[in-house]
Structure formats: structure tokens, C-alpha cells
C-alpha positions in Angstrom: 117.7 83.7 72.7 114.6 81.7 73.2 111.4 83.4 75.3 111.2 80.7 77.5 115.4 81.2 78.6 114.8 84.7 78.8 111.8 84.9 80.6 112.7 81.7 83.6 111.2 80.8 86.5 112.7 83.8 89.0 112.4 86.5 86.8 108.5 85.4 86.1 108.5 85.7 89.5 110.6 88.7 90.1 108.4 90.5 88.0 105.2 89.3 89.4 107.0 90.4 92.9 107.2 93.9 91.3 103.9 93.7 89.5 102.0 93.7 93.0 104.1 96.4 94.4 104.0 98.5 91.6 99.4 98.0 91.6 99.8 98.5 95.3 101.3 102.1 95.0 98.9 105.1 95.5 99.3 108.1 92.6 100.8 110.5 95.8 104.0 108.3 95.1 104.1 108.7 91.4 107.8 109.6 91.4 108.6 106.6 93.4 106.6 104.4 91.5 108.4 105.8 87.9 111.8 105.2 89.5 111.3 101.9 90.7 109.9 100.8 86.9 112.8 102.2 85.4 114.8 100.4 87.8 113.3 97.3 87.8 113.8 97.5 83.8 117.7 98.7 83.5 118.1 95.8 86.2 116.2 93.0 83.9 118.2 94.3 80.8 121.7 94.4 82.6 121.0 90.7 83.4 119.7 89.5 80.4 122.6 91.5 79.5 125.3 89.9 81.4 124.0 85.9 81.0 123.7 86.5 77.4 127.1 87.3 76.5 128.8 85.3 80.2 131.1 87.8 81.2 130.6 86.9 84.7 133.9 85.2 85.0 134.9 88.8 85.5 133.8 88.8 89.1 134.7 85.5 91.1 131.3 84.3 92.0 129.5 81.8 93.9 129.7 78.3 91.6 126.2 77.4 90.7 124.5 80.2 91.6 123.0 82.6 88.4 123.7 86.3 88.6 120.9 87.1 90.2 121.1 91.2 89.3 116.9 91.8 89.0 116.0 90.2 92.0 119.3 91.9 94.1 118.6 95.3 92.7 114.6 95.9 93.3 114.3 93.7 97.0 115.4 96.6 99.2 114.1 99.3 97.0 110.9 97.3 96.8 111.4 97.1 100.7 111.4 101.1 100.9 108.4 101.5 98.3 106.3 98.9 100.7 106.6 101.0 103.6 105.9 104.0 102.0 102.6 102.7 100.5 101.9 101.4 104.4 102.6 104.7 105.9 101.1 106.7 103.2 97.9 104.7 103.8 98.1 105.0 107.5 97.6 109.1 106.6 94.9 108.7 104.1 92.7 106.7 106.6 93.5 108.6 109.8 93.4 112.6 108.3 94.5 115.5 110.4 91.8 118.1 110.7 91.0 121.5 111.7 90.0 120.2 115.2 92.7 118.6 116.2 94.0 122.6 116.9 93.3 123.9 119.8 94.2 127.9 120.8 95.5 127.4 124.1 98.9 128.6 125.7 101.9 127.4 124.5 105.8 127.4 123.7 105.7 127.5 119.7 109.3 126.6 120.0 108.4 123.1 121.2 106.9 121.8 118.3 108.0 124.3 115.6 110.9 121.9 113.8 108.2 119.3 113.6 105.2 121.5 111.7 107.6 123.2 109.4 108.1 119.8 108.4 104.5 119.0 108.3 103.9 121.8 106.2 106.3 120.9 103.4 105.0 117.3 103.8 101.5 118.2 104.1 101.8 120.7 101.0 103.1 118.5 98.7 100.3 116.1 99.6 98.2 118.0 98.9 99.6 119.5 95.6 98.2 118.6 92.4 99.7 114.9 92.0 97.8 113.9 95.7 94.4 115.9 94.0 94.6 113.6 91.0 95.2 110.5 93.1 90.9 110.9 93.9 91.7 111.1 97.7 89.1 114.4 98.2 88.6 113.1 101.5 92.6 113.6 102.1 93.0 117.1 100.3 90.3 118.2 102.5 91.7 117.1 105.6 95.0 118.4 104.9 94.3 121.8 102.8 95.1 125.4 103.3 93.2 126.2 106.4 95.4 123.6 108.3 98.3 124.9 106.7 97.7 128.1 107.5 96.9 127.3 111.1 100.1 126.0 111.4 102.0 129.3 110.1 100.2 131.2 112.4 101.6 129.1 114.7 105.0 129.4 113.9 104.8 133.4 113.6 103.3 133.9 116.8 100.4 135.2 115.7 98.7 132.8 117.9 99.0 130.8 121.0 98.3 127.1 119.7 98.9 123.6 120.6 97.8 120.8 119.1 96.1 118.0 120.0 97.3 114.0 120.3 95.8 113.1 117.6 97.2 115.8 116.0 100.7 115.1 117.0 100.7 111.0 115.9 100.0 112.2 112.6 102.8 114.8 112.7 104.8 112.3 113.4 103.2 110.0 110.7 104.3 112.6 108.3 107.7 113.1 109.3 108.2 109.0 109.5 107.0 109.4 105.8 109.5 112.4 104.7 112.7 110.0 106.3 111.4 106.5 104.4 110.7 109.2 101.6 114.6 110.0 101.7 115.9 106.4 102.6 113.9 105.1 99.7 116.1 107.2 97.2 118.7 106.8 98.6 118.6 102.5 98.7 117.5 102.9 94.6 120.4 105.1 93.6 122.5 102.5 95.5 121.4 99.9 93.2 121.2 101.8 90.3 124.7 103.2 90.6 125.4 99.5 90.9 123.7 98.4 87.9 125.4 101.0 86.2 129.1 100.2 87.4 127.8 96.3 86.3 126.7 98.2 82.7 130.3 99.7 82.0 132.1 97.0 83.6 130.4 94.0 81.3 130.2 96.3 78.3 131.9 94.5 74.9 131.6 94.8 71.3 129.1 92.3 70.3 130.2 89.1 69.1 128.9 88.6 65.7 129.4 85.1 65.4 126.5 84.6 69.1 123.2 84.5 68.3 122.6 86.8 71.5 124.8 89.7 70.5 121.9 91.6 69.3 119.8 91.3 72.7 122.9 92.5 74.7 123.2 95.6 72.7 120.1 96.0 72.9 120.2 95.9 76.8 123.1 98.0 76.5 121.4 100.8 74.5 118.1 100.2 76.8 120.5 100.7 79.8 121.5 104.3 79.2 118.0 105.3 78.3 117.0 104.1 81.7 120.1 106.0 83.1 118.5 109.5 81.8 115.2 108.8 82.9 116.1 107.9 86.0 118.0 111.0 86.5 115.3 113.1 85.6 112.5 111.5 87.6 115.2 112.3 90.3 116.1 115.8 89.6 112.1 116.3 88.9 110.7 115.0 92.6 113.7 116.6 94.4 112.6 120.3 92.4 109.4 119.8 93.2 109.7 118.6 97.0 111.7 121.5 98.3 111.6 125.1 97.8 114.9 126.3 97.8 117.8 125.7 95.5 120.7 124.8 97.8 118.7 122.0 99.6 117.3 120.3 96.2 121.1 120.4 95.4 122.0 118.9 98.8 119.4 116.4 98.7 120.7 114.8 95.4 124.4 114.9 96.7 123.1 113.1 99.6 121.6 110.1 97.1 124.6 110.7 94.8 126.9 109.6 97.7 125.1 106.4 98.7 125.5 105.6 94.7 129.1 106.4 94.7 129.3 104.3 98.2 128.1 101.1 96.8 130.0 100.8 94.0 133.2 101.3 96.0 131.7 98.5 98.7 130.3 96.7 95.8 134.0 96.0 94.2 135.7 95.6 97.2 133.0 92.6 98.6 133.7 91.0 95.5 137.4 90.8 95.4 137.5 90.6 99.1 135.3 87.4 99.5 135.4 86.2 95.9 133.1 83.1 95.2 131.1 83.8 98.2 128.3 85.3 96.9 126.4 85.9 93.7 126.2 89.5 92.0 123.1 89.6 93.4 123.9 89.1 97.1 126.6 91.4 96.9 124.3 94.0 95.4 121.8 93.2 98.5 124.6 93.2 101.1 125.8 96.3 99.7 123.3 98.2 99.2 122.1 97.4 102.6 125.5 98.3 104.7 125.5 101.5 102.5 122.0 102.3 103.7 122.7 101.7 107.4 126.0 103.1 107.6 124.5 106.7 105.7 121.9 105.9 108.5 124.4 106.6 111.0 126.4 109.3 109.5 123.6 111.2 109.1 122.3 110.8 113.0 126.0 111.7 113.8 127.1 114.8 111.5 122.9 116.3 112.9 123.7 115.2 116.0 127.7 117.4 116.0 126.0 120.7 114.1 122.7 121.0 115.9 123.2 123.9 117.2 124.1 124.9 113.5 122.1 124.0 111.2 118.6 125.4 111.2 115.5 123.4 112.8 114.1 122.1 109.7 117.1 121.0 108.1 117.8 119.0 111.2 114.5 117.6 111.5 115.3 115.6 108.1 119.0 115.0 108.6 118.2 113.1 112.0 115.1 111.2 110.2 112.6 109.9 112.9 113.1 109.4 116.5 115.3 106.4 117.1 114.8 104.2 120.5 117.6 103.7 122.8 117.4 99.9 122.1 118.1 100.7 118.3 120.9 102.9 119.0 122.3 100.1 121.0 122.1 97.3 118.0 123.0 100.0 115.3 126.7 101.0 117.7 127.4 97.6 118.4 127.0 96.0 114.9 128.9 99.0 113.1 131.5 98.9 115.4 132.5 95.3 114.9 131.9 95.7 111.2 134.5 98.3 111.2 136.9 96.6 113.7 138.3 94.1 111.3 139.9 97.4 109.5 141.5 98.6 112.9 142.8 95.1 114.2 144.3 94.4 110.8 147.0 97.4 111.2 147.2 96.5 114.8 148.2 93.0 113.9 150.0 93.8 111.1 152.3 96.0 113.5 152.9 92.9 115.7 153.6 90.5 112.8 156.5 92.9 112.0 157.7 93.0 115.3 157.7 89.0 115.6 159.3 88.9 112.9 162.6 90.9 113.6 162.3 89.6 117.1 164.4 87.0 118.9 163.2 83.7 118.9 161.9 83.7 122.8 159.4 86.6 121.7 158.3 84.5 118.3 157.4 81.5 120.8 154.7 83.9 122.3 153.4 84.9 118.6 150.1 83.9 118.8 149.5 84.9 122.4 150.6 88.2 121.8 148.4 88.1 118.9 145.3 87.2 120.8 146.0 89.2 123.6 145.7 92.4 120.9 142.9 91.0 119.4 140.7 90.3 122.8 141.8 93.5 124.4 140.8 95.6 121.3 137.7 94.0 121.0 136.8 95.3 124.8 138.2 98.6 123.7 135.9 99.0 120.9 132.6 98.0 123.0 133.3 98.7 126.1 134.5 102.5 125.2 134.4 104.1 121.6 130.9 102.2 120.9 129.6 103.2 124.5 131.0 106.8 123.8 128.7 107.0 120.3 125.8 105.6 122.0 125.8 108.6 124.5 126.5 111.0 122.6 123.7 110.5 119.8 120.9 109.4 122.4 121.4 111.2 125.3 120.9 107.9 127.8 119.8 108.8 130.8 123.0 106.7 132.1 125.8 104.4 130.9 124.5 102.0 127.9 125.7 99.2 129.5 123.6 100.3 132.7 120.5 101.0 130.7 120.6 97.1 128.9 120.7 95.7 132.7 117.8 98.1 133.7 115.9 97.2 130.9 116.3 93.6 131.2 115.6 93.4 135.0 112.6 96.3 134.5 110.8 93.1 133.9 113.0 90.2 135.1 110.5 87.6 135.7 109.4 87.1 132.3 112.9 88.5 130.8 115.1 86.2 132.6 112.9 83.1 132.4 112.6 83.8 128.2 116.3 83.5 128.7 116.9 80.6 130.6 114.3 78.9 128.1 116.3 80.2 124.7 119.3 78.6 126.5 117.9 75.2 127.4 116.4 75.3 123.6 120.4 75.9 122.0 121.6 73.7 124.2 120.0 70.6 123.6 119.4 71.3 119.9 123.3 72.0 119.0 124.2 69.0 121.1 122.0 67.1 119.6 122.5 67.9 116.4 126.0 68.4 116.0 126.3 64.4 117.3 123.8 63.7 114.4 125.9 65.6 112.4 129.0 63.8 112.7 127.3 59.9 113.0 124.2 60.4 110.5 124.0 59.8 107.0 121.4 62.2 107.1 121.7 65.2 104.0 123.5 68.2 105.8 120.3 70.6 104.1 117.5 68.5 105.9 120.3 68.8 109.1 120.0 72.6 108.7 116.4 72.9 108.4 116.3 72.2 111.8 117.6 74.8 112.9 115.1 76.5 111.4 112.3 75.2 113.2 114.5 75.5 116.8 114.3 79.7 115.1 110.2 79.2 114.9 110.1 77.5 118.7 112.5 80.6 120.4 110.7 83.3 118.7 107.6 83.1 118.0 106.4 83.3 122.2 108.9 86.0 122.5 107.8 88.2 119.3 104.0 87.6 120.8 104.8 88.9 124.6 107.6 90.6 124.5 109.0 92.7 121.3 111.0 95.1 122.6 113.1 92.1 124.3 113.2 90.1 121.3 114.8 92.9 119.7 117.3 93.5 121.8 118.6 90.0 121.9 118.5 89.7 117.9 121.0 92.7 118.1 122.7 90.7 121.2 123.1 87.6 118.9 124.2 88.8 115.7 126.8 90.5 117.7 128.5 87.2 119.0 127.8 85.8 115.3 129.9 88.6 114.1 132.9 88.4 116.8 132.7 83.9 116.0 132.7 84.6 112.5 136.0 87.2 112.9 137.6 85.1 115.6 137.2 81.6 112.9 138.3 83.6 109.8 141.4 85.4 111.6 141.8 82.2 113.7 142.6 84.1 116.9 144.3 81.3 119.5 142.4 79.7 121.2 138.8 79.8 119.9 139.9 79.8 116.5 140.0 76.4 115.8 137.9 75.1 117.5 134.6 77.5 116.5 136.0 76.9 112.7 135.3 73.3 113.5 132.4 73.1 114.8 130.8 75.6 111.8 132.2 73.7 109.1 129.9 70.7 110.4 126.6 72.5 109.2 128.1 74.1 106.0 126.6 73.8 102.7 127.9 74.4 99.1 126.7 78.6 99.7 129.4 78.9 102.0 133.0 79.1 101.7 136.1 78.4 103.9 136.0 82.2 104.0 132.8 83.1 104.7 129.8 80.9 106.1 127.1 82.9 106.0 124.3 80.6 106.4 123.6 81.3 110.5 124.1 84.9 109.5 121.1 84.7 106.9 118.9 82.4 108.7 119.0 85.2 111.8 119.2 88.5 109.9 116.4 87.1 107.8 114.4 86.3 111.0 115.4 89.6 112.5 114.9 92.0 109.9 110.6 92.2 109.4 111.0 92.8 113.2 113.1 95.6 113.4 111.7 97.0 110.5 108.2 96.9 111.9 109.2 99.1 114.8 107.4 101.8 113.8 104.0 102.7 112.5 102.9 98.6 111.1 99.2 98.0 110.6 100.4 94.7 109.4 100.2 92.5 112.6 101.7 89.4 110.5 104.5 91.4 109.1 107.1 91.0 111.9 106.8 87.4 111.6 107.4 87.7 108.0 110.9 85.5 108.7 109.9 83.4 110.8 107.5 82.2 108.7 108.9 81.7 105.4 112.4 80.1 106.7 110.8 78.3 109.7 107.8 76.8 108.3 107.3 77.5 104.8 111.0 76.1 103.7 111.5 73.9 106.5 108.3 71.9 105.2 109.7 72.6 101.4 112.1 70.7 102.2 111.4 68.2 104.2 108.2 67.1 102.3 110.3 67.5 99.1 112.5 65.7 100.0 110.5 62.5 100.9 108.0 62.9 98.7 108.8 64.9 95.8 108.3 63.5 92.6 107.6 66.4 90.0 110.1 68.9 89.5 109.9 72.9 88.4 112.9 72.2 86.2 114.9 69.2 84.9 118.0 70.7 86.2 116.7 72.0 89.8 116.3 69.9 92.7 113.1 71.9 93.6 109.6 69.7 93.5 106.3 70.7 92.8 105.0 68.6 96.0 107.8 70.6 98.4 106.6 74.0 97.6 102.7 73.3 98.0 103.7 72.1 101.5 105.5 75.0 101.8 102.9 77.4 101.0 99.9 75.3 103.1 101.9 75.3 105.8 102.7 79.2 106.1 98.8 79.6 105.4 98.1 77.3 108.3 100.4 78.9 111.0 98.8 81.9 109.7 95.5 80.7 110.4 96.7 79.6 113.7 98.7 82.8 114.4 96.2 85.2 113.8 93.9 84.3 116.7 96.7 84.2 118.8 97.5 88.0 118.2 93.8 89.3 118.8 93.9 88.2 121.8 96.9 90.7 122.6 94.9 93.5 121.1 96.1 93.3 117.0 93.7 93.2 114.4 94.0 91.6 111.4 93.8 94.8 108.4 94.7 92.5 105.7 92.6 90.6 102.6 93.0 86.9 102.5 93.2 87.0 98.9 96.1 89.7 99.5 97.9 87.2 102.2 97.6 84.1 100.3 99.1 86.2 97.1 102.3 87.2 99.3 102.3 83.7 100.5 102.3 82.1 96.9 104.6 84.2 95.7 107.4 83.9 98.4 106.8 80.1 98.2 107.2 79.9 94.3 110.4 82.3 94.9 111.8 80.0 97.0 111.5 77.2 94.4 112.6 79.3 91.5 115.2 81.2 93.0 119.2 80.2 92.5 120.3 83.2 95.1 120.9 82.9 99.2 116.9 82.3 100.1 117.8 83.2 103.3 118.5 86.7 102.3 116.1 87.6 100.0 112.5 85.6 101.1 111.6 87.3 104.2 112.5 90.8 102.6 110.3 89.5 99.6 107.1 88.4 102.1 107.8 91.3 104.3 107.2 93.5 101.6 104.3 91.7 100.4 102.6 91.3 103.9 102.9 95.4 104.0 100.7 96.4 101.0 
């Protein structure tokens, strides 16, 4: 095969993507940084792998799209890595000292799951890896007369407390230990993935292709990588606990996210065949996986608290979750996992229709709705509700607490409201009619959408966050009941919402699956939920609104009209759209940044380190084949967080 087909225009990108995460990564998260390389390299050679020797007819994937396996296996992983790196510098700026212990009276109970934590977190830190990384000023702050303070504080031999300061970076610390553990468990995901993808495309080479050779070769590469990775694994999971039994139950706990994928992974693909590309699958995956172990984990803690031991608990329940994201994380697993309980509902009644006399098979699809809509309120009006108290301890119903939190500030709550539905209002009207009597390309249609994403929440993502995230969850909800209501076409919306989506459809989506509104909102949504935490990033949360607003609404559009040099002869992509693209997210930058001073956030970042995350998104979105919707803001995001 030819360098320039092997090397293309995403995976130059791609690896660039990695290149800066990889330079970004401080030596304390060495193990991290190994694992993602090796990942990043089994995933290049399984695709060079699978394009070489066009097995994918095996899987039944989206037409026109390429396989997209390197840039699906290292985005969330990369995701995981670039919060590490932000966190990890976060504790390397702002050091815990001596003096933020105080010996005054108090209950050593109350704080004693979190510092056995901070002393496992803290010694590791500070082990010979951290020494090595040059950080004296860290090892000093964070060395064996705090440690020892801290004991004594957990034997009683003193009456301690400890200060605020103290405290935020105990909590720093334990924030890092969970993205520590999510980060391992989103690359064995993928990698267990890449794997399955190994086995599954594995053929005797064909002697009579030129290309036979490099797909052995990617083949043989592909175990190698398997047997490192495993013992970079086995190696930082020795090393970061001292016991036997919880090393051993830390890798079962990865080893079952891997196993979990591959299972999701195969039935996504048969399930919604030529829908999405191996890569998007992988993503999609790899992402459920994550946030469903998410929620197992908060559960099975929350059941056996009383018996399992502090410390064990402490890293089972990961970091302190607010009631708003216990909401959005019930809601949205429940109605991902209501299709499997309506299906043997349905299925029940079908069979009774069936045998039944004719005056009961007139009321078919009334009955069938009527189980449809009255299981739907079952499932979020009681078992999610019941979850939601159990794992949060609200201090009343959940459906209480979303009214009280809404009306706790209704005058600008209420009015954001009323202004997000005048805004979909008159921009579905008015362009669903231009849909139906324009000649206009449905693409440049859709982009408009995209700026109607920029005008609803950029004022809300300024002045009021916690609301915006709240009504993400709110609307990816009733995306998710349309979407199930259109593809089971439930009498007597059905129909009619099945219409009205096929209007703004493109050739990414199917007859049974659109997923373009699902994309364009998870991709605004996600940089905001994911900067709930510690984020010294102020641009960061708008990672999504930026890219898919802005940056490929003006692509396009300018592209479009003015393009005249392409990146490829066979891509539609021009040289003109994507320097639009990338001026104009440098420009709303520009603009934005102001903005947010004047609500207290300052601006951490180089230029030279914003315009790099910008260039790359921009050239990803004129390279890459896959769902840009998906993978662009997780791509900037990650960028914007080094």
C-alpha cells in the first residue's frame, strides 16, 4: 500500500489529536500515558488492518462512510486522559500543606473515608514516578509529614480537623482517583473492542493482494499490543493498591466494562445495521458502557454501605454526584432500557390480538398505545423516581425538587423558557415550510439548526448553568421518547413525528435510526456536563457550541458558496469552508472571552494552545468521513482542557 493511502487526511489528524494529548500528559500519569500509546497503535493497525484486506462487509455499515476504528477507539479515552492532565494540574498548582491542619476538636469519623483515600492518592503521588516527574514543589507539599498527620488522625492519636483549603483539595484528590478508574475502565472498553474487531476480521492473507503483508503485519502487531497493554494494566493496578484482593477486584471491574462492550458492540451492529460506522458504534458503545457501569456502581455502593468498609465505598461511589445529575442520569437510563420492557409487553398483546375475535383486533392499535403510554408513565413517574431517592437521598419527591429548583429562581428560569420556546417555534415553522417549497440543499437546511443551538445556549450557559443542564437532560429525554414513539410507530404520534423528521434527514441516517438531532444536542450537551466539576478551562463547556454552531455552520455555508479548492478529489470538503470555519470559532472566542470575565472566569489558557485545538477540530471536520457531530466537540473539548 502506498504512504500517502495509509497515512490519509484523518488519521494525520488523528494522530496529531493524540500527539498533543500525549505532550500534554505529566510523568505522574506515566501508566495512562503508555496505555493510551499502545492503544492508539493496536487501533491504527486494526484499521489499516481491516481497509486493507475490506472485510467490513462483515458488519452492515453505514454506505460511504470509512471504518473509522482509530478515531472511535482513542476520543473517549483521550476524553478521560484530558481531564486527568486538568485535574492533576489543578493539584500541582494549588499543593496541600502542613498548615492547612489545624489540632482542634473534632469527630475523626466525619472525614476518615475521605483521607484514607487521600492517603493512598497522596502516596502514590508522591512515590517515585511523581519525584522523577521534577515537581519538588509538589513532593514537598504532599510528603510524609502530611501523611503522617493524617494517620494520626485517623488513630485518634490526635484531635484534628482540617482546614477549607485543605478539604477542596481532598476532594481534588478523590475527583482524580474516580476519573483515574473511569479512564481504565473507557480504554479497556475500546480495547476489548479492537480486539473482538482483531479475531473477528482475522483471515489468512491473500497472496495474490499486494496488502496481505501489511495486514499480517497488523495482525501480529495487534497481539503484541494486547500483552503490553495487559501488563501496563496489571503493573499500575499492583502498584496503586496495597492489598491483593482489591488489585484483583479493580481489574475485574475494567475486565467487565471490556467484556460489556463487546456484547453492546455486536448487538448495536446487528440491531441497527447500516446506521453507523465501526467507529460510531465503538463511540456509542463505549460510552453507554461507561455510563451504565456509572450507575451500577453508585447503586450496588449505595445497597452494601453498611457493608463494605469506608474506603472501599469511597471509590465504588466515585465523587459526589448533584441531585440534577442523578435526575438526567435516572431519566435517560430508564428510557434506554424501556424499549427492552415494552417489547415483551407488546409482544404479549400481539399474541392476544391475534387469537382474539375480530371486535378486539379492531382496537389493535389502541390497545397497543394505551400499553405503550401507560408504561412510559410507569417507568418515570415510579421505578425512575424510586432510583432517584434511593441513591440521592432528596430531601423530597424528584419531581418536587425539579419544580423547586426551577421556581427557586423563576424570573430568570421561566423567562429563559418562554424565550427557548418562542426561538423553536418560529425556527421549525419556518423551516420545515422552507423545507418542503425550497430547493435549498437539505445540509445548508440543517445547519441552521445549528446556529438556532448557538442563539438558545450560549446566554443560558453564561447566566445560568445549572439550568441549562437540567434542560439538556429535559430535552434529550423527549428526543428519546419521539425517536421510540416514530421507530415503534405508536398510534397516534407515530406517523406524524416520523414525517416530520424525515424532512431534515440526511444520507447518515436511516429509516431506522435518525440520529442527526440526537448528535447535534448530545454534542452540544456533553463539554457541559462534563465540566461540572473542577474546570479551569472557562471555554471548555462551550466546546459544542462552538465547533457545530459556528465553526461548521460557517464550513459549510462559506464552502458551499465559495469553495473552490478541495482537501481531496473525492471529498466535497473545500479549503475556503474550513478556514471560515476555524476564523470564525477564533472570533467568537475572541468575543466570548470578554464576556465571561465579566462573570468572574479567567482565561488560564495560551493562545497558541487555543488556536492549536481550534485548527485541529476544524481540519477534523474537513478530513473526517465519521458522524462530526459525535466526535468534534469531544475532540475540541479535550483539546480546550490541556
Amino acid at each position: 500500500m502506498a504512504l500517502p493511502s495509509l497515512f490519509n487526511g484523518e488519521r494525520a489528524v488523528v494522530v496529531l489529536f493524540i500527539a498533543r494529548t500525549l505532550y500534554a500528559a505529566p510523568l505522574s500519569l506515566l501508566a495512562e500515558s503508555l496505555s493510551f500509546s499502545l492503544l492508539s497503535l493496536f487501533a491504527l493497525s486494526v484499521e489499516i488492518s481491516v481497509e486493507s484486506s475490506s472485510p467490513i462487509a462483515q458488519f452492515s455499515t453505514r454506505p460511504g462512510a470509512s471504518s473509522g476504528i482509530l478515531l472511535g477507539a482513542v476520543t473517549l479515552p483521550v476524553v478521560g486522559a484530558s481531564r486527568l492532565i486538568q485535574l492533576s494540574r489543578a493539584l500541582s498548582l494549588q499543593e496541600i500543606g502542613v498548615e492547612d491542619f489545624s489540632h482542634e476538636n473534632g469527630d475523626a469519623s466525619a472525614l476518615a473515608a475521605e483521607l484514607r483515600v487521600c492517603v493512598k492518592v497522596i502516596g502514590w503521588l508522591g512515590s517515585g514516578a511523581c519525584q522523577r516527574s521534577g515537581k519538588g514543589r509538589w513532593r514537598a507539599a504532599v510528603g510524609d509529614e502530611v501523611i503522617a498527620s493524617i494517620r494520626r488522625y485517623l488513630r485518634h492519636e490526635a484531635n484534628c480537623s482540617l482546614r477549607p483549603s485543605a478539604m477542596h483539595q481532598i476532594r481534588h484528590l478523590r475527583e482524580l482517583e474516580y476519573l483515574r478508574l473511569q479512564y481504565w475502565a473507557m480504554a479497556a472498553s475500546c480495547f476489548s473492542v479492537l480486539v473482538f474487531l482483531c479475531f473477528i476480521f482475522h483471515r489468512p492473507p491473500d497472496s495474490n493482494r499486494s496488502v496481505s503483508s501489511l495486514g499480517d503485519w497488523g495482525r501480529r502487531f495487534g497481539l503484541l499490543s494486547i500483552a503490553l497493554f495487559a501488563a501496563v494494566g496489571c503493573m499500575f493496578s499492583a502498584t496503586k493498591f496495597d492489598s491483593g484482593w482489591r488489585t484483583t477486584a479493580m481489574l475485574l471491574w475494567v475486565l467487565c466494562h471490556g467484556f460489556a462492550a463487546v456484547k453492546l458492540f455486536q448487538h448495536v451492529v446487528h440491531t441497527f445495521p447500516a446506521c453507523a460506522s465501526i467507529g460510531e458504534a465503538l463511540l456509542v458503545t463505549s460510552g453507554l458502557v461507561i455510563y451504565f457501569g456509572d450507575t451500577f456502581s453508585c447503586t450496588v455502593a449505595k445497597i452494601y454501605e453498611h457493608l463494605i468498609p469506608a474506603e472501599v465505598m469511597s471509590e465504588q461511589h466515585g465523587i459526589k454526584r448533584s441531585e440534577t445529575s442523578t435526575i438526567i442520569q435516572g431519566v435517560l437510563l430508564g428510557l434506554l432500557l424501556f424499549p427492552l420492557f415494552i417489547r415483551s409487553l407488546l409482544q404479549v398483546w400481539e399474541q392476544y390480538t391475534s387469537s382474539a375475535p375480530c371486535k378486539v383486533r379492531d382496537y389493535h392499535e389502541m390497545g397497543r398505545s394505551v400499553i405503550f403510554y401507560a408504561s412510559l408513565a410507569f417507568v418515570l413517574g415510579v421505578i425512575v423516581p424510586s432510583w432517584m431517592q434511593f441513591v440521592q437521598d432528596f430531601p423530597a419527591h424528584p419531581v418536587l425538587w425539579v419544580f423547586d429548583f426551577v421556581f427557586s429562581e423563576p424570573l430568570k428560569r421561566i423567562s429563559l423558557c418562554m424565550y427557548w420556546v418562542a426561538v423553536i417555534c418560529v425556527a421549525v415553522l419556518r423551516f420545515y415550510n422552507i423545507s418542503k417549497n425550497s430547493k435549498i440543499e437539505r445540509i445548508l437546511l440543517r445547519k441552521y439548526y445549528h446556529l438556532m443551538a448557538v442563539l438558545m445556549f450560549v446566554p443560558a450557559l453564561i447566566f445560568q448553568p445549572k439550568f441549562l443542564d437540567l434542560a439538556f437532560g429535559a430535552a434529550l429525554a423527549v428526543f428519546l421518547v419521539l425517536e421510540i414513539i416514530r421507530v415503534w410507530r405508536i398510534w397516534p404520534l407515530g406517523h406524524l413525528v416520523n414525517q416530520f423528521m424525515n424532512a431534515f434527514t440526511d444520507h447518515r441516517d436511516s429509516d431506522l435510526l435518525i440520529v442527526s438531532h440526537f448528535s447535534l444536542l448530545l454534542g452540544c450537551a456533553l463539554p457541559i456536563w462534563m465540566s461540572s466539576g473542577f474546570n479551569d478551562r472557562p471555554l471548555a463547556p462551550f466546546a459544542g457550541i462552538l465547533s457545530l454552531g459556528i465553526g461548521d455552520t460557517m464550513a459549510s455555508m462559506v464552502g458551499h458558496k465559495y469553495g473552490v479548492l478541495r482537501w481531496s478529489k473525492t471529498g466535497k470538503k473545500t479549503i475556503e469552508g474550513t478556514a471560515a470555519g476555524i476564523t470564525s470559532v477564533l472570533a467568537a472566542c475572541s468575543v466570548l472571552l470578554p464576556v465571561l470575565a465579566t462573570t468572574g472566569y479567567i482565561f488560564t489558557q495560551h493562545w497558541f494552545s487555543l488556536f492549536l485545538a481550534v485548527t485541529v477540530s476544524g481540519l477534523l471536520e474537513a478530513y473526517t468521513a465519521q458522524l462530526d457531530n459525535a466526535f468534534i466537540p469531544l475532540v475540541f473539548y479535550s483539546l480546550l482542557c490541556l
